[in-house]
N, C-alpha and C positions, 0 to 999 in steps of 0.2 A: 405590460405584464407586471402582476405585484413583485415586490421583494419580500411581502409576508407579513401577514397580518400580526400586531402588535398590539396589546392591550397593556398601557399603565394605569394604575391604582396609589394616587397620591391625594392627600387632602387639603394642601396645597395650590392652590388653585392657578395663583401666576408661576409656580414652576412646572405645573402641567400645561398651561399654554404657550411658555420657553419651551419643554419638549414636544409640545404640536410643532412648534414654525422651526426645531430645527431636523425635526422629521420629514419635513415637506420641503425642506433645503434640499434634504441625504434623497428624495427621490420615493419617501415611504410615504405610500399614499392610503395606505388599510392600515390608522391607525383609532383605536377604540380609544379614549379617557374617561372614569371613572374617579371622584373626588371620594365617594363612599365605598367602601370594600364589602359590605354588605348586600348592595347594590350589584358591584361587581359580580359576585359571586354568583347570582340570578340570572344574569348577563352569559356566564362559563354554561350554566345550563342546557344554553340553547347556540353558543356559540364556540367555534371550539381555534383558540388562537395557535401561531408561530410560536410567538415569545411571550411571557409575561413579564411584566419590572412593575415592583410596588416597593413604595418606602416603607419602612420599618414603624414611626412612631406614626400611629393612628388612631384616632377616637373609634369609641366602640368597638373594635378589632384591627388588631396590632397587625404586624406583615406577618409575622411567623406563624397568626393565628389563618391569617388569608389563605397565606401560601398552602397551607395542610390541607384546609378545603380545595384550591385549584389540583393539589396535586392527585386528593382523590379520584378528581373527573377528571384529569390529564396527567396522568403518571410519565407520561412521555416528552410532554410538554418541556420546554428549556425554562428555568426563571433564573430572574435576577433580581437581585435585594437594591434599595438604596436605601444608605445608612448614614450616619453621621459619625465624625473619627470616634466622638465617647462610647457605640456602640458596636466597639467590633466584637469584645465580647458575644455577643447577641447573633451578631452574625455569626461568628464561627459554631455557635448553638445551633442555628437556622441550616447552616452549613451541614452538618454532621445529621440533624436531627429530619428535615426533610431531603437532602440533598439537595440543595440549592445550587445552579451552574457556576454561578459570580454572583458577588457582592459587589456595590460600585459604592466609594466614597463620596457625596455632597459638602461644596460643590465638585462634578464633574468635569474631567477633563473632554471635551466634544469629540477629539477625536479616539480617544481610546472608548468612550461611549459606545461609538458607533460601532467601532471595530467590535466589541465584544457584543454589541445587538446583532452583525449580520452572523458571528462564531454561531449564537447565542439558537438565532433560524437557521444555520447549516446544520444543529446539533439535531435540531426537532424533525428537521426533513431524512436526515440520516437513520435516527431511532424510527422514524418511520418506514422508510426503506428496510431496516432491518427485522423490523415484524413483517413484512412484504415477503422478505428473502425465506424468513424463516417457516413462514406456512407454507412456502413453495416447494423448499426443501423438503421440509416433513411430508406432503403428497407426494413427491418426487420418492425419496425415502420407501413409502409405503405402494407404490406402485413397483421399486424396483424389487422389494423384497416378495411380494405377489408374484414376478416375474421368478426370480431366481426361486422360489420353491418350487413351482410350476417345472421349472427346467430340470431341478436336479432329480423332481418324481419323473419327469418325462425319461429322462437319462436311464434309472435304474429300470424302468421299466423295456426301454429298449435290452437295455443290455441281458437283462432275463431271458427277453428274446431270444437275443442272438447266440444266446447260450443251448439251448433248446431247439430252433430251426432256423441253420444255417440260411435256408432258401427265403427267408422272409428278409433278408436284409440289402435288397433293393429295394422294393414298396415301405419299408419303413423310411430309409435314408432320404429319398426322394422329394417327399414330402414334410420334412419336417425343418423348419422357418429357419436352424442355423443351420452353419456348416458342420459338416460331417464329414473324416477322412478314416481311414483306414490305413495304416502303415504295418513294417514287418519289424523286427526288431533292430533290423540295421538303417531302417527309417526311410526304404522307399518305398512312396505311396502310390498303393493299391488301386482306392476307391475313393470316390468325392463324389457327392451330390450336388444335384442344381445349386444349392445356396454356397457352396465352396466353390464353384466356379464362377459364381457374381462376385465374389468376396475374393478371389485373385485375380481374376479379370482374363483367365485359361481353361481350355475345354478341359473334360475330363482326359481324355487322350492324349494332350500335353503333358500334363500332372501323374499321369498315369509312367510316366518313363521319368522324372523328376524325383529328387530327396526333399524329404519334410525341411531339412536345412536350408533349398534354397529358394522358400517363401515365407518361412518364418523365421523370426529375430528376435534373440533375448534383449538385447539392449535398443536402444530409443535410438533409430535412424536417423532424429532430428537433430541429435546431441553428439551423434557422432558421423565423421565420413566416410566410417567403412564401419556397419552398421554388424556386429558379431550376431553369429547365429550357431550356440551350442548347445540348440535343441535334443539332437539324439543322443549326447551326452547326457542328458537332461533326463529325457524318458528311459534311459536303460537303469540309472543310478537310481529314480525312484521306485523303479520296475520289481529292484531285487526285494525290496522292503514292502512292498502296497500293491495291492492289486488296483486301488483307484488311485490317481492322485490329480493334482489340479494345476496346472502351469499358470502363475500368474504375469501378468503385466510385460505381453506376450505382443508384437506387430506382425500383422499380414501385410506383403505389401501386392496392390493392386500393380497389373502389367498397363492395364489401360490407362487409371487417370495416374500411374507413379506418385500415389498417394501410401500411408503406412498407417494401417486400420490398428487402431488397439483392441486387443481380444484377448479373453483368455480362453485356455484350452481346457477340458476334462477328460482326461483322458483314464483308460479302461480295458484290461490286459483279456485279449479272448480266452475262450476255454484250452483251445491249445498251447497258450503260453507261449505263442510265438508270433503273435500278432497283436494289434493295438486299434482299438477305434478310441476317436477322440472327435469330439462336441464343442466347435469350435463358437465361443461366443461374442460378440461384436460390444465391443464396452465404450462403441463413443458416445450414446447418451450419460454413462455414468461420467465420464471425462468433464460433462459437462455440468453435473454434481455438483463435481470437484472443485470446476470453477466457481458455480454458486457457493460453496464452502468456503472457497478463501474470500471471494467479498464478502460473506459473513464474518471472516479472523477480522477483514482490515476495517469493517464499523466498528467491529469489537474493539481492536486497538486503538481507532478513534477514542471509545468512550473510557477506555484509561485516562485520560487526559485531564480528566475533570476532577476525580480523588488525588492524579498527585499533585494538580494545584493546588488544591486544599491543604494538601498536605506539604508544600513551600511553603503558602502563606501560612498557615499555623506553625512551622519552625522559623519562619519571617516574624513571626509577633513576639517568638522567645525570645530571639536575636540582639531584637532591637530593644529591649526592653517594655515591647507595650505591655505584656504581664508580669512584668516586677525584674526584679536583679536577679542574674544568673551567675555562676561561678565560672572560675576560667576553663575547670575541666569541663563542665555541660554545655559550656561554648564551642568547647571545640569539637564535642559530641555531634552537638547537634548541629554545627558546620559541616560535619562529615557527611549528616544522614540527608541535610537539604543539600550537598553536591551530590548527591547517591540518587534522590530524587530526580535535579536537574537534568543529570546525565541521561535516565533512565524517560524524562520527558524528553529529553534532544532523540533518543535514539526511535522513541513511538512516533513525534512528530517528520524525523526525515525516513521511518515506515509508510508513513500517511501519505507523503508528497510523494514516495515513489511509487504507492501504489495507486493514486491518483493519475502520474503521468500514462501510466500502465494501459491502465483500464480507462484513458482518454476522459475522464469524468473535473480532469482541471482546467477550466479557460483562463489564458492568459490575456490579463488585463491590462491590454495596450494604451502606452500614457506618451507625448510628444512631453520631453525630458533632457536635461542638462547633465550629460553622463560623465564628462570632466567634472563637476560637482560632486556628483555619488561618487565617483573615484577616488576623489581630495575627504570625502567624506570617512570612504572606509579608510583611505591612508592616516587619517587622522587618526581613528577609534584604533588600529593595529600600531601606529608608531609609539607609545606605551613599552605593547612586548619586543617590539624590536628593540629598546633603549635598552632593556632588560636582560635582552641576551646582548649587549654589544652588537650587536646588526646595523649592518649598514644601509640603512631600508631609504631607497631612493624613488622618487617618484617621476616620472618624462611623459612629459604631457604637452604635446603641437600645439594647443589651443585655447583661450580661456574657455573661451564654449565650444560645443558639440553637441547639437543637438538631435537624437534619434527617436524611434517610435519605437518600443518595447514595453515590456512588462516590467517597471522599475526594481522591482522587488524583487522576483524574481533574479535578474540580471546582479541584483544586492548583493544575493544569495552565492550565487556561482565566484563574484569577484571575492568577496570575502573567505570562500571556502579559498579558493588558489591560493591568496597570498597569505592564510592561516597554514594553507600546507606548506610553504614554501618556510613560512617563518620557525615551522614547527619541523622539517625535517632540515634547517641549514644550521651547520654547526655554531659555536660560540666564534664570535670576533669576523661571521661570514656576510655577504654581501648580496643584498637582493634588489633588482632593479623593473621595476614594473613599470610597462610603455602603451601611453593610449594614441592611438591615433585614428584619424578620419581618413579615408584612403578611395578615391572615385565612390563615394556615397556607402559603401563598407567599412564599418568601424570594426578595429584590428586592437583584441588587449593579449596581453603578454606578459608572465612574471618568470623571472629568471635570476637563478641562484646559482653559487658556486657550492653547492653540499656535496655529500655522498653520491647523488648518480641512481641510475635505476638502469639494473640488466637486462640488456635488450629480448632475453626471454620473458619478462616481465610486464615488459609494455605493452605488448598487449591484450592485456587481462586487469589492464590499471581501469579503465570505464565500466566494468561488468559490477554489476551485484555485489557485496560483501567481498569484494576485494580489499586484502590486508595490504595493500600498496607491493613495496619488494618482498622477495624471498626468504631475504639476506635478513630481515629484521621484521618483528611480528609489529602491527601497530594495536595500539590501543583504542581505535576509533572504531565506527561503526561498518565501513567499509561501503557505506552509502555517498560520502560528499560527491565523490568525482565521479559516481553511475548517476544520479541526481542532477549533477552539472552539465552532464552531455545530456540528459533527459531535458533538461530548459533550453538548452543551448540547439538540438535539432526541434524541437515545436518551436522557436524562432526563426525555422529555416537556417540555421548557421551549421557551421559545424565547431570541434574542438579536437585539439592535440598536444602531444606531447614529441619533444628533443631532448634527447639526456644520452650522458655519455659518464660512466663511472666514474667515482672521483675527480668528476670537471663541473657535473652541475648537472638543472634539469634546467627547460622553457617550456611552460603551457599558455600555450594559445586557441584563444577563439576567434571565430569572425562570424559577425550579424552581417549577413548581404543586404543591400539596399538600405539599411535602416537609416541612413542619412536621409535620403530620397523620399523615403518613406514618409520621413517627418514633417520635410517641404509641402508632400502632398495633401497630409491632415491640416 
């Protein structure tokens, strides 16, 4: 199977045959070269690539001049520049002016090459899924709206009826695709048609001795375990005010498969004003919209990613002086606006990984690995801020090696987040002791600290979503590390927890099953 077709444009001739042989290394086997852009461009015509990467200085037409032609014919398409350091200028033009993905400096470093050629094909595949998603929605869209005009003329038209010949509202009810009930004002129901009985999963005659209250539910059955239902409070208090009104976001729950149908009701006060039909409609196709809606949010927030690197590296080139001498105050300005940046790409990036674990569209990329290394690694990069706060940041490690079969990076991920939280919520002059061990082919880590504690009402709702960690104190993060971390930590097969006891300290731990075992067997 490809990893994606790849087209470079360099004139260069031995460094496009260095990137043939270290493409055929990396396993990219669809890859195009082109020495003339000219050429190239004839080439785009009739072939449509993953990636494109062209150098910048070139006879006859430049990259910036290529790239604007590629981009006509593949506006979707991912590119990347290769430039030389005197022409970042140029780049940041190219940048701004076509939207370029990346810029890569020559020479290249190989592995961050690569790493930003596979980014470079996830971007192109994404923007393509996303036109995918998006014609889908819009006929999804224009069917659902075809339906719901349909229903609401179907509606007014019954209820004309019913206003006019009481006796025609059986042969109406009967036949019409949703459900239909009838209640009185104090909300027990009268009449139900055939599709109100498929839709509770109760003959009419059960339903017929039954309150509207105890098959429908304002709140989400799934969210809660005693699922509220103040529906007839509901229909009286709109009653006084509207002869129609519309109950939204409304569950039926089935007796048979003890499922909880989402629908919404329309409901419609008879002519004596003491009764009520209501038009009960079934909303799990839109639910499922919904769902297409937010994989459309989470490409979209993918494609944030790309302006605000742009937007690092161009306050990276003030910084450092590659456009001239800056002042101390626009130093610190502009310090400010690329941590503002930063933050705001940490918080799109751990959106993306969670809605990746979510929607199961992330494989972990299992590697046999020396995880007492990665540990002594991240211990390294964090003992810094422990020096800085006075920490006593200690490291207990059984083994020089340990060798396991995971997703190195991942695994990266999760330990650095622990011992970032631990360093970041233990006080000054406090003490933090992180323990790896190998245990019958179960590797067991653990970081533990003497801080503030976390109340035991608190714990748990520490791994959910946007959880601000304790009560007691707001955090300024994104409330994604540790729903993130149990999200890597269970697609490992492991699990994760926490021990904390107020003003003694916390310990989170996880445990990989097998993954010693594992490792022996690859």
């Amino acid at each position: 199977m490809s990893l994606g077709k790849i087209l470079l444009v360099d004139d260069d001739k031995l460094l496009t045959s260095t990137f043939a042989t270290l493409m055929k290394v990396e396993g990219f086997d669809d890859v195009v070269i082109y020495n003339n852009p000219k050429e190239a461009v004839e080439y785009l015509k009739l072939e449509a690539p993953d990636l494109i990467i062209s150098d910048f200085m070139m006879p006859e037409m430049n990259g910036l001049e290529f790239l604007r032609e590629a981009k006509k014919i593949y506006p979707e398409t991912s590119m990347i520049l290769l430039t030389a350091y005197a022409d970042k200028e140029n780049a940041i033009k190219t940048i701004n002016e076509i939207g370029v993905y990346k810029y890569i400096e020559k020479p290249w470093d190989n592995d961050d090459l690569i790493m930003n050629i596979k980014n470079g094909i996830e971007r192109s595949h994404l923007l393509a899924d996303l036109r995918d998603k998006i014609e889908k929605l819009e006929i999804a869209q224009n069917e659902l709206k075809k339906y719901n005009e349909k229903l609401e003329e179907l509606v007014k038209e019954r209820t004309r009826e019913l206003v006019l010949v009481n006796d025609k509202l059986s042969g109406i009810i009967n036949y019409c695709a949703d459900g239909i009930i009838i209640i009185d004002k104090n909300g027990n129901i009268e009449q139900v048609n055939p599709a109100c009985e498929n839709l509770t999963g109760l003959s009419s005659q059960t339903l017929a001795g039954m309150r509207i209250q105890q098959i429908a539910y304002t709140d989400n059955p799934l969210m809660n375990k005693a699922p509220k239902s103040d529906v007839q409070t509901s229909i009286l208090g709109l009653a006084e005010e509207k002869s129609e009104f519309l109950l939204r976001d409304m569950y039926i729950r089935n007796s048979l498969s003890e499922e909880y149908v989402p629908v919404e009701i329309n409901f419609a006060k008879l002519s004596d004003g003491e009764k009520f039909v209501g038009v009960i409609r079934n909303f799990t196709a839109q639910k499922e919209n919904e769902r297409l809606r937010d994989d459309f949010i989470a490409t979209l927030t993918h494609d944030l990613r790309t302006p605000l690197l742009a937007s690092i590296q161009t306050l990276n080139f003030f910084l450092d002086g590659s456009l001239g001498q800056i002042s101390e105050q626009q130093n610190v300005m502009l310090s400010t606006m690329r941590q503002s940046n930063e933050d705001l790409l940490g918080l799109v990036n751990a959106l993306l990984e969670v809605y990746r674990f979510e929607s199961g569209k992330l494989n972990l990329c299992k590697t046999v690995f020396d995880v007492s290394s990665l540990v002594k690694q991240c211990y390294e990069e964090l003992l810094p801020l422990a020096k800085k706060k006075e920490i006593e940041f200690v490291l207990h490690c059984d083994e020089e090696e340990m060798f396991i079969d995971a997703d190195r990076a991942e695994i990266k991920r999760v330990i650095m987040n622990l011992c970032g939280n631990a360093l970041n919520y233990t006080n000054k002059s406090g003490t933090i002791d992180v323990f790896l061990k190998l245990q019958n082919d179960d590797l067991i880590f653990s970081v533990a600290d003497n801080g503030n504690g976390i109340p035991k009402e608190d714990i748990a709702h520490l791994f959910k979503r946007f959880s601000q960690g304790t009560s007691r104190k707001r955090s300024t993060g994104t409330g994604l590390g540790l729903y993130l971390s149990r999200q890597i930590v269970e697609a490992h097969g492991g699990k994760i927890w926490v021990e904390s006891k107020v003003n003694k300290g916390s310990e989170f731990t996880f445990v990989l099953t097998n993954a010693g075992a594992a490792a022996r067997a690859v």
